[in-house]
C-alpha positions as CSV (number, residue, x, y, z in Angstrom):
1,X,194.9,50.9,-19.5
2,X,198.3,52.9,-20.4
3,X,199.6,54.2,-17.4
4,X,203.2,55.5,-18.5
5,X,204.9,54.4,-22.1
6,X,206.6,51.1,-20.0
7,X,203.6,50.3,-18.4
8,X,200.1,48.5,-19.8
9,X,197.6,47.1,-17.0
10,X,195.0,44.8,-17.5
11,X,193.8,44.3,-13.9
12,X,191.7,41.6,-13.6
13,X,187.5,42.1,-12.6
14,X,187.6,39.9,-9.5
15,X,190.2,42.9,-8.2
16,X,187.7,46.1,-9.2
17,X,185.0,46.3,-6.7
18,X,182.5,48.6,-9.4
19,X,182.5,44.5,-11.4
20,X,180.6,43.3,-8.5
21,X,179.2,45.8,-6.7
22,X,176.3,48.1,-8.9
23,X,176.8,51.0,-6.6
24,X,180.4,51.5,-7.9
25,X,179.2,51.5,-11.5
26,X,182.0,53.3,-14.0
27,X,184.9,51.5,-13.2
28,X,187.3,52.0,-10.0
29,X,190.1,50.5,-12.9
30,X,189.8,53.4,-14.7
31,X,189.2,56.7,-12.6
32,X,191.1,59.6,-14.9
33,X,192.7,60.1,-18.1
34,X,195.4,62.6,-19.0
35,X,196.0,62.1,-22.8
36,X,196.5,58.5,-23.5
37,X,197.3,57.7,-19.9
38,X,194.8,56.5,-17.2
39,X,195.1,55.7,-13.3
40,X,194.3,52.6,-11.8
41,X,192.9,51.6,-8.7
42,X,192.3,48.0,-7.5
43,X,191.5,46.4,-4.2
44,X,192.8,42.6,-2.4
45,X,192.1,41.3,0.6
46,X,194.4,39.7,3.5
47,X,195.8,36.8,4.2
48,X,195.6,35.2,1.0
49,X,195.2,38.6,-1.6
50,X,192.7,37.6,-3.5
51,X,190.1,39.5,-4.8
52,X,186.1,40.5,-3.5
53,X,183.4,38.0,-3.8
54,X,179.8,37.8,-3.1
55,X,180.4,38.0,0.6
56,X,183.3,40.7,1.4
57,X,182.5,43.3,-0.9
58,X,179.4,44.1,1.7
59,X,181.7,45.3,4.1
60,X,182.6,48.9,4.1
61,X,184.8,48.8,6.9
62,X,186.3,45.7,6.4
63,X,190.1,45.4,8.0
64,X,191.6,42.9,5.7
65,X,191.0,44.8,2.5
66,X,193.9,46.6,0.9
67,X,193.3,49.6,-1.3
68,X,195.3,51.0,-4.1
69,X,194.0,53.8,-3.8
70,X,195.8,55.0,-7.1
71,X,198.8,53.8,-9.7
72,X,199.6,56.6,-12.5
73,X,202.2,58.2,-13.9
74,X,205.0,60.9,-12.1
75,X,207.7,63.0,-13.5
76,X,210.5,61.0,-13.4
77,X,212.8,64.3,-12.5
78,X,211.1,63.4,-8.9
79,X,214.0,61.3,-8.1
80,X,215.9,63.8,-8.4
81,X,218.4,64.7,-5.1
82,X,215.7,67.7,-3.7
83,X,213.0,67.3,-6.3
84,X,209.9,68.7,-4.8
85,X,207.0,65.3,-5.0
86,X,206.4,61.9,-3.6
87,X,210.3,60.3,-3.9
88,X,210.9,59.0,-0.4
89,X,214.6,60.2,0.7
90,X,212.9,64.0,-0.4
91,X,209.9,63.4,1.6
92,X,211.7,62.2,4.7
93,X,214.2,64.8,4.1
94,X,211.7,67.8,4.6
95,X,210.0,66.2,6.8
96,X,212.2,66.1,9.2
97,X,213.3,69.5,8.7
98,X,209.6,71.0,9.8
99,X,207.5,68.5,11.1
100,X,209.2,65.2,12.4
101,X,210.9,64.9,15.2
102,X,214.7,63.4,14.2
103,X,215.2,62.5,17.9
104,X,211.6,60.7,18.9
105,X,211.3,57.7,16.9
106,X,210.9,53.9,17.5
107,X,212.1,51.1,15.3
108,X,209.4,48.5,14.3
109,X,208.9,46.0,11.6
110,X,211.6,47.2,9.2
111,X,210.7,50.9,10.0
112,X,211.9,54.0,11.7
113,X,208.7,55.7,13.0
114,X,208.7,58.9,13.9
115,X,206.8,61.3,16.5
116,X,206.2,65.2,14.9
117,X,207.1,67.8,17.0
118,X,203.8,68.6,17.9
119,X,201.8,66.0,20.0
120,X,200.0,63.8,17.6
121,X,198.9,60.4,17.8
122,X,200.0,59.8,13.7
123,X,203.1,58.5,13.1
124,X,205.5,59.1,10.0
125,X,207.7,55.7,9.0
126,X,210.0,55.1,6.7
127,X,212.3,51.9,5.2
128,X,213.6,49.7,3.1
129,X,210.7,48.3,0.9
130,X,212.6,46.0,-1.5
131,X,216.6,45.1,-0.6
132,X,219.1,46.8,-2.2
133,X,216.1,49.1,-4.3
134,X,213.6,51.5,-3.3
135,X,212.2,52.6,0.4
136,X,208.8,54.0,1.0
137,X,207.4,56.1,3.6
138,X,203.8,55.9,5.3
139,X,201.5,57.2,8.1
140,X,199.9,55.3,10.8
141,X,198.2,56.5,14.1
142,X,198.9,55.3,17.9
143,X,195.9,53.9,20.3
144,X,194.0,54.5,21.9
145,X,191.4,54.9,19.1
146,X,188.1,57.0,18.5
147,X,185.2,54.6,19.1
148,X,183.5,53.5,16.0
149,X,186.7,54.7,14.0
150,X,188.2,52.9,11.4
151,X,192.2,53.7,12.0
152,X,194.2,53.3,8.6
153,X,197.7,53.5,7.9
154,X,198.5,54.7,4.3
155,X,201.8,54.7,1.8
156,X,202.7,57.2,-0.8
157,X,205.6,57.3,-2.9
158,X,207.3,57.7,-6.3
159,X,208.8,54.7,-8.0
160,X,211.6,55.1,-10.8
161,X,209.9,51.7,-11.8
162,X,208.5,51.7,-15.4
163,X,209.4,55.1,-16.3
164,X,208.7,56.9,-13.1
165,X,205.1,56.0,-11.0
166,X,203.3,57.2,-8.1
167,X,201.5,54.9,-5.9
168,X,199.2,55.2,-2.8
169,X,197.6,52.4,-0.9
170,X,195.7,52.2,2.2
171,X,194.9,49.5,4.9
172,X,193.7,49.5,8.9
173,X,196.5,50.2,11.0
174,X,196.6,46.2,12.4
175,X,197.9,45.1,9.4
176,X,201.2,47.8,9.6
177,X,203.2,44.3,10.6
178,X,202.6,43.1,7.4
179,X,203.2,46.2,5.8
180,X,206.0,44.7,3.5
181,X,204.1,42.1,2.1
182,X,201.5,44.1,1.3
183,X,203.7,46.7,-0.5
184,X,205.9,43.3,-2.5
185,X,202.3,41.9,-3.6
186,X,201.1,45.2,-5.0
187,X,204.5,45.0,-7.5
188,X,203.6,41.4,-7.6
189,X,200.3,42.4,-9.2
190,X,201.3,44.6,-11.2
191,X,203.7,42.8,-12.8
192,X,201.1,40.1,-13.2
193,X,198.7,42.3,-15.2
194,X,201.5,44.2,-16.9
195,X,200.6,43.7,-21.1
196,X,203.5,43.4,-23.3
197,X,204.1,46.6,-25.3
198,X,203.1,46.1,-29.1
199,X,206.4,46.0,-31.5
200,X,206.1,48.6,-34.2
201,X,204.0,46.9,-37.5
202,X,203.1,44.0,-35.6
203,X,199.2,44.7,-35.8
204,X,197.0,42.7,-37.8
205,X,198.0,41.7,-40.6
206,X,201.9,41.5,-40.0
């Protein structure tokens, strides 16, 4: 599946849940298309990041699955210094300019988590997600927690990478320590699955 003109994914069935689970028939690979460009969605599971089996992909509610919940393609003006969108510094910036707190915040796990001004047990951090690159920003919620809930944390930003990306993934809130190596093994993936861009007349027959 194209997802922008630098990037080609072909994401491997042990990492779609609708390859081994009937209910999810149609594909969670390959949710929209705009033109000749899709969005992805894949799924791994902690410690090791592999993908679902028999076994795991029973659970609904299962805390050591990871979800992409999508990978497609964003104006690359979004980096821009202002730029309405998903780009991080914007986000934080406006952010904290209506509904974060600058002056309640905590520093955790590479992070700077912030209280919003009105009492709320969610939480808005930001950081550093690869050194000397890009940061990223995501939401996780404070205990105690609703009985029978299922707490997530979730990240959303814009990438410049491969010509400008959005990306959102989701996880349960115990697993915000790892939070890193979650985010470097999603790049990790794609990377992996990444299909070399076709030079011009080299199709059949070249």
């Amino acid at each position: 599946m194209k997802i922008t003109d630098e990037l080609t994914l072909r994401i491997p069935l042990e990492y779609e849940r609708s390859a081994i689970d009937p209910g999810h028939a149609g594909g969670r690979a390959f949710i929209a298309q705009q033109s000749d460009r899709s969005e992805a969605q894949f799924d791994f599971f902690l410690p090791g990041f592999s993908g679902y089996t028999p076994r795991n992909y029973q659970k609904e509610n299962d805390p050591t699955r990871v979800e992409v919940v999508y990978l497609h393609a964003g104006n690359p003006h979004e980096a821009d210094a202002g730029a309405p969108g998903e780009y991080p510094p914007n986000m934080l910036e406006r952010s904290l300019a209506s509904v974060l707190n600058p002056k309640d915040y905590r520093d955790e796990y590479g992070l700077r988590c912030y209280h919003a001004r009105e009492p709320s047990p969610r939480l808005t951090c930001y950081g550093r997600r690869e050194r000397g690159g890009e940061d990223i920003m995501l939401t996780t919620l404070e205990p105690p927690y609703p009985p029978d809930s299922f707490p997530q944390l979730q990240a959303r930003y814009f990438s410049r990478r491969y010509g400008g990306v959005r990306i959102a993934w989701r996880t349960h809130v115990e697993n915000l320590p790892q939070w890193h190596e979650i985010d470097a093994q999603i790049w990790k993936f794609i990377e992996a699955w990444s299909v070399p861009s076709a030079a011009p007349g080299s199709g059949p027959g070249q």
